[in-house]
PAZAPA-4460 file (N, C-alpha, C; in steps of 0.05 Angstrom, whole numbers, plus 32768, in hexadecimal, padded with zeros to 4 digits):
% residues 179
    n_x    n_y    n_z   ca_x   ca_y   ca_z    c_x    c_y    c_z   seq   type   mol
   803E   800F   7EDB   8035   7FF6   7EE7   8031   7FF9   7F05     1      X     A
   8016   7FF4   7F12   8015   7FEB   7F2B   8014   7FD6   7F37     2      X     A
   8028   7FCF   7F4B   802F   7FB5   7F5C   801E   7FAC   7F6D     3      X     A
   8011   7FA5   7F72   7FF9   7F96   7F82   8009   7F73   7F96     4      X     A
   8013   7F7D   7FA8   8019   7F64   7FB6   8000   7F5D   7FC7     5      X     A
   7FF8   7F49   7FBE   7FD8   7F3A   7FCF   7FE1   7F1B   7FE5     6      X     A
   7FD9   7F20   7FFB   7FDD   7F17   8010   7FC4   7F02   8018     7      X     A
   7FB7   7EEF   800D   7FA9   7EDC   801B   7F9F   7ECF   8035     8      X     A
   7F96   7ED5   8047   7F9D   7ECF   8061   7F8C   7EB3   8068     9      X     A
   7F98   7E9B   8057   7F86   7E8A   804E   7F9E   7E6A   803C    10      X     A
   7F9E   7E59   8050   7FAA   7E49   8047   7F97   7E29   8032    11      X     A
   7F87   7E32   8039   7F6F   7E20   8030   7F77   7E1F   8005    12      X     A
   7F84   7DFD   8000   7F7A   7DFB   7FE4   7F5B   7E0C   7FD7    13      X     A
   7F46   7E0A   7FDF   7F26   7E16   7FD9   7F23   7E2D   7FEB    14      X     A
   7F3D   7E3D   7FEF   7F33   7E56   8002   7F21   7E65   7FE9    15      X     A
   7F11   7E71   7FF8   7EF8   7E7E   7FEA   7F0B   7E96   7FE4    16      X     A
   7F1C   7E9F   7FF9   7F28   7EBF   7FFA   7F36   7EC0   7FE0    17      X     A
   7F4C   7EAB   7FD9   7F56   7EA7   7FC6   7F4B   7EA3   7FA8    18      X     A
   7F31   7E9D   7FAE   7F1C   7E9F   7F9A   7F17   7EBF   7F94    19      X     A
   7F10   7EC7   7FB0   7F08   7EE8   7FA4   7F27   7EFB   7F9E    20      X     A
   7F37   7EF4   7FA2   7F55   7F01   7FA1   7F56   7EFD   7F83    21      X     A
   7F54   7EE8   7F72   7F5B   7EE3   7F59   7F42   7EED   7F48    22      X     A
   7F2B   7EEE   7F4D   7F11   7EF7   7F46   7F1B   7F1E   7F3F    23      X     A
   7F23   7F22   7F56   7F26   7F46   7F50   7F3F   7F48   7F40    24      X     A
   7F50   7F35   7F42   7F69   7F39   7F30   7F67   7F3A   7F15    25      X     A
   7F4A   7F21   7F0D   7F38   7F1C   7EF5   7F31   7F3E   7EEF    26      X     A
   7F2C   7F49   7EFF   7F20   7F6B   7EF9   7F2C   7F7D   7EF2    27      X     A
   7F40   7F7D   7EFD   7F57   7F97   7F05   7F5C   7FA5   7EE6    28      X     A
   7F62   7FC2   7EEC   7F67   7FD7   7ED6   7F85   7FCA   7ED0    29      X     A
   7F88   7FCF   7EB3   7F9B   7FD0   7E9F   7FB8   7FD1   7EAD    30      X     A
   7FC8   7FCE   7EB6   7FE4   7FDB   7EC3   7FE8   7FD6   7ED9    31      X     A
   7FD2   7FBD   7EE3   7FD5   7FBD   7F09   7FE2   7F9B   7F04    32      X     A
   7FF4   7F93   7F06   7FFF   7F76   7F17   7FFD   7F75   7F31    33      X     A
   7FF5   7F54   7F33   7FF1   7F4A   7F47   8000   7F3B   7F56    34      X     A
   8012   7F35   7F70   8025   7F1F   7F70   801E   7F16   7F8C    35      X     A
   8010   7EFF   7F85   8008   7EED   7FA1   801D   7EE2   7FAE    36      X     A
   8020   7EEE   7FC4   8031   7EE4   7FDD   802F   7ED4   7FE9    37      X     A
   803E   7EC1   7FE8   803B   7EA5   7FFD   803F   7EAA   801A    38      X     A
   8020   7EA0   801F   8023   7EA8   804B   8023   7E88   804E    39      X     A
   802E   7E6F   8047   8033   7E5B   804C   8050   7E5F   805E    40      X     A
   8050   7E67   8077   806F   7E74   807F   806C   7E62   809B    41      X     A
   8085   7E5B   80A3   8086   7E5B   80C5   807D   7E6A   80CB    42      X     A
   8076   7E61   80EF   8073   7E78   80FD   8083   7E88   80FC    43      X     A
   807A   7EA5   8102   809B   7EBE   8108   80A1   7EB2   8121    44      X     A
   80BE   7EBC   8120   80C8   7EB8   8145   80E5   7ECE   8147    45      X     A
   80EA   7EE3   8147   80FB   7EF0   814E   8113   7EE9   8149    46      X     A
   8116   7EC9   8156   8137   7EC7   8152   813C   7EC4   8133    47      X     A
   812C   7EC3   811F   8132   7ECA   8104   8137   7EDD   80F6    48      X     A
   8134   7EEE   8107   813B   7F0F   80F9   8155   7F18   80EF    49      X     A
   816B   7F09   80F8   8182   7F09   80EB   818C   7EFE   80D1    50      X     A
   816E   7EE9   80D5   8179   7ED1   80B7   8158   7ECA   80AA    51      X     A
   814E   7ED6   809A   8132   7ECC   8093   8136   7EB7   807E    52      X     A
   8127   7EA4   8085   8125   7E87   806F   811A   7E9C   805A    53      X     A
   8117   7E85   8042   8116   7E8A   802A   80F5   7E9B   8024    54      X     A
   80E0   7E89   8034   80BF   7E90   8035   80C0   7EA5   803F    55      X     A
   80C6   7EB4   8059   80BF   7ECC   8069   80D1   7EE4   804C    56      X     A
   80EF   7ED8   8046   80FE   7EEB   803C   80F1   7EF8   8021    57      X     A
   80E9   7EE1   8014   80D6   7EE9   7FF8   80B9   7EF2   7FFC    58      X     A
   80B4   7EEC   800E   8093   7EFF   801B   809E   7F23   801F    59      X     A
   80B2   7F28   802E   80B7   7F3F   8032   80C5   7F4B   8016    60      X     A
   80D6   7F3C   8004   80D8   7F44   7FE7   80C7   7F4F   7FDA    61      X     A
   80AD   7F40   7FD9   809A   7F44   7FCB   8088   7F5F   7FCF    62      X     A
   808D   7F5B   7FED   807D   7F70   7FFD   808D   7F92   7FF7    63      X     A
   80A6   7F8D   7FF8   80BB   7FAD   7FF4   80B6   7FAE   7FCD    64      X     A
   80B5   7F96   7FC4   80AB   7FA2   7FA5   8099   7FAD   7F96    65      X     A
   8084   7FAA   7FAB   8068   7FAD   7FA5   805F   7FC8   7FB0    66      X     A
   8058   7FD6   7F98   8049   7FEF   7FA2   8031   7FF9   7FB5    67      X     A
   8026   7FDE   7FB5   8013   7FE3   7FCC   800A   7FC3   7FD9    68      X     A
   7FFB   7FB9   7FF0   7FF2   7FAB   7FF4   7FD0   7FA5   7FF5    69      X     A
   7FD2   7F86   7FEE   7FAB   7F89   7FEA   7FAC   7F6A   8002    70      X     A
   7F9B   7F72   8015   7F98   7F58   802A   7F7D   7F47   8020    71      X     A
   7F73   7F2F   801C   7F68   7F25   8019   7F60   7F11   8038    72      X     A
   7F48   7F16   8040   7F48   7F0A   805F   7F34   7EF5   8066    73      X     A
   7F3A   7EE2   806A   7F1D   7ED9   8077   7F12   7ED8   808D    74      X     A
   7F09   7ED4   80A1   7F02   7ED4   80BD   7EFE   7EC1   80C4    75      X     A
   7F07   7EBA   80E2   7F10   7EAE   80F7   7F05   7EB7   8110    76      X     A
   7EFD   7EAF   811B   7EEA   7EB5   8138   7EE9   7ED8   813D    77      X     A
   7EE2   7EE8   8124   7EDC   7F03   811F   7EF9   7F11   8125    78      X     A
   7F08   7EFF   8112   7F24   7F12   8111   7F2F   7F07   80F6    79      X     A
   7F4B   7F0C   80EB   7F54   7F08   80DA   7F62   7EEA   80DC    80      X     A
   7F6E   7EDC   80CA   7F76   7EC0   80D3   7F96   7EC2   80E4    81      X     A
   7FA4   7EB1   80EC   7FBC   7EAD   80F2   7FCF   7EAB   80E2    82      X     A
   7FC5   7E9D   80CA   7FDD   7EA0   80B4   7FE1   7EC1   80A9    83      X     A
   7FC6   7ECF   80AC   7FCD   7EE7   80A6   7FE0   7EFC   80B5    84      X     A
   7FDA   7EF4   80CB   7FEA   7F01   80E1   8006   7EF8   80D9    85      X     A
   800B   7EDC   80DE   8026   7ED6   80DF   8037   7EDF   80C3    86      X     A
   8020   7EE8   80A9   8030   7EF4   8097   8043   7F14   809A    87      X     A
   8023   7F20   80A3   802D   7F37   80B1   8044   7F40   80CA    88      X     A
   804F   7F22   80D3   805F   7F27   80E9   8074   7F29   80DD    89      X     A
   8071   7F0D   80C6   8095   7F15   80B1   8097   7F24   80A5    90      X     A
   8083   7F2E   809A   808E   7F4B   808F   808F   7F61   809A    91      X     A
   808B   7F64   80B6   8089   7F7D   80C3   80A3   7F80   80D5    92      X     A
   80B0   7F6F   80D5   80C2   7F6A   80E6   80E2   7F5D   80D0    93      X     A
   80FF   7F64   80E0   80FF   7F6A   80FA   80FD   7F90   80FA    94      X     A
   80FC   7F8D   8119   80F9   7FB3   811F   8109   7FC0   810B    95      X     A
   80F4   7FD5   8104   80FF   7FEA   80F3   8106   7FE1   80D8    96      X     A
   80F9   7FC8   80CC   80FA   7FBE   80B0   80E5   7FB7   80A6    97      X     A
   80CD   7FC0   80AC   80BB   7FC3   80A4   80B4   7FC3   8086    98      X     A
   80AB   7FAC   807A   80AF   7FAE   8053   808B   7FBF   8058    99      X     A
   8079   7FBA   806B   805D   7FCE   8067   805C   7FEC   806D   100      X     A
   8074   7FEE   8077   8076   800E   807C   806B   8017   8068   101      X     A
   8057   802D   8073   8054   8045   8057   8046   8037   803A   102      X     A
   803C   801F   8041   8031   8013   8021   8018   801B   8021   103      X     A
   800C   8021   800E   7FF0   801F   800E   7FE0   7FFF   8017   104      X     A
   7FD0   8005   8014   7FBE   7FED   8025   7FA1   7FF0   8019   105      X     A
   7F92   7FCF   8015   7F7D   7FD1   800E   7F71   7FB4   8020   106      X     A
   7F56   7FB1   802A   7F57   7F95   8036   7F3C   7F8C   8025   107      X     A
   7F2F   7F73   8024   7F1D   7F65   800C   7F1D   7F54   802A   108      X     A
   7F04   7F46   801F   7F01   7F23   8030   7EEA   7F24   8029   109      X     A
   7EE0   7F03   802B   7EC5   7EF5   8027   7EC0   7EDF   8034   110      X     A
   7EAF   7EDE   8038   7E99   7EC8   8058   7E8B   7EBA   8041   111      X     A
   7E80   7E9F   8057   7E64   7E9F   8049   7E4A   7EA9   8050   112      X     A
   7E4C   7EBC   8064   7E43   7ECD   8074   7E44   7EE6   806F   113      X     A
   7E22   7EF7   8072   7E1D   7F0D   805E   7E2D   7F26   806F   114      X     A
   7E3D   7F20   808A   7E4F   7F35   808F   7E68   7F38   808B   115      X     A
   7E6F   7F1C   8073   7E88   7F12   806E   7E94   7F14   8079   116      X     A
   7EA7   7F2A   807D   7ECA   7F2E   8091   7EC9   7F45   8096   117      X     A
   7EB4   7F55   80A0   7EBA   7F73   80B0   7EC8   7F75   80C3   118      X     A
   7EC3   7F51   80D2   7ED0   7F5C   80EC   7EF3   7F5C   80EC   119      X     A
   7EF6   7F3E   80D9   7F15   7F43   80DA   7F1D   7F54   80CD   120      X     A
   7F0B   7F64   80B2   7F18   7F7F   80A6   7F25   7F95   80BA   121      X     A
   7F0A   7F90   80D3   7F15   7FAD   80E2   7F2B   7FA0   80F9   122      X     A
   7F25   7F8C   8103   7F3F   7F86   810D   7F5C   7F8A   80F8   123      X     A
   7F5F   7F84   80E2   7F76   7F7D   80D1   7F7B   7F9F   80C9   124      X     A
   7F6A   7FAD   80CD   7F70   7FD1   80C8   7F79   7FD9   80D6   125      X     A
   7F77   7FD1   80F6   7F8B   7FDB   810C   7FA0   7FD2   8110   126      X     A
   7FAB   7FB6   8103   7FC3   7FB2   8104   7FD4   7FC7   80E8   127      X     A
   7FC4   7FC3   80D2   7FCF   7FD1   80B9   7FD3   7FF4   80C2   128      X     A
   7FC6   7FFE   80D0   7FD0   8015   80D8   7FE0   801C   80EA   129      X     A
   7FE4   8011   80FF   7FFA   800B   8111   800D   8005   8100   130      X     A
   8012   7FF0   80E5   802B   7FE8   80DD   802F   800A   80CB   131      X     A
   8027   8017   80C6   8027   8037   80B9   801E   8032   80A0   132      X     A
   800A   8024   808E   8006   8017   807B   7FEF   8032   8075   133      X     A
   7FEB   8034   805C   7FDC   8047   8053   7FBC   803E   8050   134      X     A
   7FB1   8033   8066   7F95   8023   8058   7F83   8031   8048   135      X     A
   7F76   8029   803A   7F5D   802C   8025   7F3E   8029   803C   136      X     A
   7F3A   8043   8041   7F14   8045   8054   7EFE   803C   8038   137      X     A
   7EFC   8041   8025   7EE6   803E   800D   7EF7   8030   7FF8   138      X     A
   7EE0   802A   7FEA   7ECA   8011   7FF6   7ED9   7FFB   8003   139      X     A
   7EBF   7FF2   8009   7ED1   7FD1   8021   7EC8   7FC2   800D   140      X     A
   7ED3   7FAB   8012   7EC7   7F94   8007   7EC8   7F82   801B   141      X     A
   7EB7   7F7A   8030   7EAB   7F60   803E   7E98   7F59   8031   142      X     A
   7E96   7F3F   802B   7E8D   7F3A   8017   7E75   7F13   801B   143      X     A
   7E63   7F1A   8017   7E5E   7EF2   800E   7E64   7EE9   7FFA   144      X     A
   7E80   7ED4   7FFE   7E7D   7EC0   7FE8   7E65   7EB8   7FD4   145      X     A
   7E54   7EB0   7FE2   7E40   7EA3   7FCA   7E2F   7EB1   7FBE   146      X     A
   7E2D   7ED0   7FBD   7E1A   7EE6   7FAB   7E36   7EF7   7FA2   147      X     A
   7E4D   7EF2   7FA7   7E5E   7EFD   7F8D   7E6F   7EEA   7F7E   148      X     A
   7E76   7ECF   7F89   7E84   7EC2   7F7A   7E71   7EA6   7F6C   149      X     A
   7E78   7E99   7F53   7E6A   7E7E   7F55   7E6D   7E6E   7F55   150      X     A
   7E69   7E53   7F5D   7E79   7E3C   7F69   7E97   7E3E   7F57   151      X     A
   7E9E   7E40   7F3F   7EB1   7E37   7F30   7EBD   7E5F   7F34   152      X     A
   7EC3   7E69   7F43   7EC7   7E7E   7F46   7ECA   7E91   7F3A   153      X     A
   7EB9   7E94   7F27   7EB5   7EB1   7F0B   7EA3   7EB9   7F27   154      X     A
   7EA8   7ED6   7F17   7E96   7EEA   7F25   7E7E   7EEC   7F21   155      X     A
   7E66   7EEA   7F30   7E49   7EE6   7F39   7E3C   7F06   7F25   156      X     A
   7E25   7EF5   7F10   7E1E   7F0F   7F03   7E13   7F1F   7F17   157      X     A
   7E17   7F39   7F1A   7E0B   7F54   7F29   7E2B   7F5B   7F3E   158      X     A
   7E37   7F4F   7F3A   7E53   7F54   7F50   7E6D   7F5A   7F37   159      X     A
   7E6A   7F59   7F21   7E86   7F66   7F11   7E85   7F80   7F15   160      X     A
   7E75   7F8C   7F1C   7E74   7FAC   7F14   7E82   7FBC   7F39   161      X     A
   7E76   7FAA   7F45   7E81   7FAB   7F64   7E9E   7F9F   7F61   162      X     A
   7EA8   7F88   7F64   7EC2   7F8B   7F60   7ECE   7F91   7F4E   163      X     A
   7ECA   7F9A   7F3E   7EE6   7FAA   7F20   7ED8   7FC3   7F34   164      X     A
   7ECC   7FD2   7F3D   7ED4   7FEA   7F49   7EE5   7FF2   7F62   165      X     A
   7EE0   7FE1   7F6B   7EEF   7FCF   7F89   7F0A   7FCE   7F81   166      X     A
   7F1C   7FBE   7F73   7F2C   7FC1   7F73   7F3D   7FD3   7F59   167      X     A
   7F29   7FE3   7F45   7F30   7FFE   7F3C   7F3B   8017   7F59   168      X     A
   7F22   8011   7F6C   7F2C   8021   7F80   7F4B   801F   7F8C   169      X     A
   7F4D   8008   7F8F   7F63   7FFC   7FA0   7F7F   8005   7F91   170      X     A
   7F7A   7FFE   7F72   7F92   8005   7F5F   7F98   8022   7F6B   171      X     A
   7F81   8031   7F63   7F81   8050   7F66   7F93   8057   7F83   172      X     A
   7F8B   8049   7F97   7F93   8053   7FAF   7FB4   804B   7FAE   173      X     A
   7FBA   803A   7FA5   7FD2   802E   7FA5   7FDD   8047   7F90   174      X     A
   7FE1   804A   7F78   7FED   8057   7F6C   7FEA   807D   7F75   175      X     A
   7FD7   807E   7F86   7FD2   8093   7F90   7FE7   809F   7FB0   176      X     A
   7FE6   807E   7FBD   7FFC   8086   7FD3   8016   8075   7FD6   177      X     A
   801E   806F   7FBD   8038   8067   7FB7   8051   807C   7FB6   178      X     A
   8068   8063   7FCC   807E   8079   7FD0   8091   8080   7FB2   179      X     A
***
């Protein structure tokens, strides 16, 4: 069995991201679970590193259980959102407890815009490598919502064959650079 902890960076009831996050989960090879992590968290702030509430504590649970991570992103003034970040702060922290050390890494997002989320993909890759995370270069998926998903969010005919390979890849990479 591969562990797939998926990270939303998307608080929106109708987030589209969360649309395409459950869409590829709809795909995924035989043996891969999925466990959506709640980034509904406080802000991080340091003086909690001694004592994490229950949200940040079970985000980084989820995160040390899980064989690899899959980011799901949307974009924000050509970066990744703030809730995403602030996920990434609780689990990256405190110093030297890092639950992303060393995980594999895969990142996804969708726009309604035909350049979807390149930009916060590549911003959200320089933080993921800096945190020592194993990212996934092929294939990307930045993506437009409305030529892969359809309003009721099944997958858009001509786009199953693109995502079930998409995240075939992602399984692969995960079970490939798992500690």
């Amino acid at each position: 069995m591969t562990k797939i902890a998926v990270l939303v960076g998307s608080l929106s009831k109708n987030s589209i991201n969360k649309k395409l996050a459950n869409a590829l989960e709809s795909v995924a090879p035989e043996g891969v679970e999925f466990t959506t992590v709640d980034v509904d968290l406080p802000l991080y702030n340091y003086d909690f590193d001694g004592a994490y509430s229950e949200g940040p504590a079970l985000l980084k649970q989820q995160i040390d259980e899980a064989d690899g991570v899959l980011f799901v992103t949307p974009e924000y003034n050509r970066s990744f959102s703030g809730v995403m970040k602030n996920a990434i702060d609780w689990g990256s922290r405190p110093w030297g407890k890092s639950s992303f050390n060393g995980k594999p890494a895969a990142i996804a997002g969708a726009s309604i815009g035909d350049l979807g989320t390149s930009q916060a993909q590549q911003a959200l890759r320089n933080v993921l490598l800096f945190l020592n995370m194993q990212v996934m270069g092929q294939p990307e998926a930045y993506l437009n919502i409305n030529k892969v998903l359809n309003e009721d969010g099944t997958i858009a005919q001509g786009s199953v064959d693109f995502l079930t390979e998409y995240i075939a890849a992602v399984a692969a990479h995960v079970e490939k650079n798992k500690a």
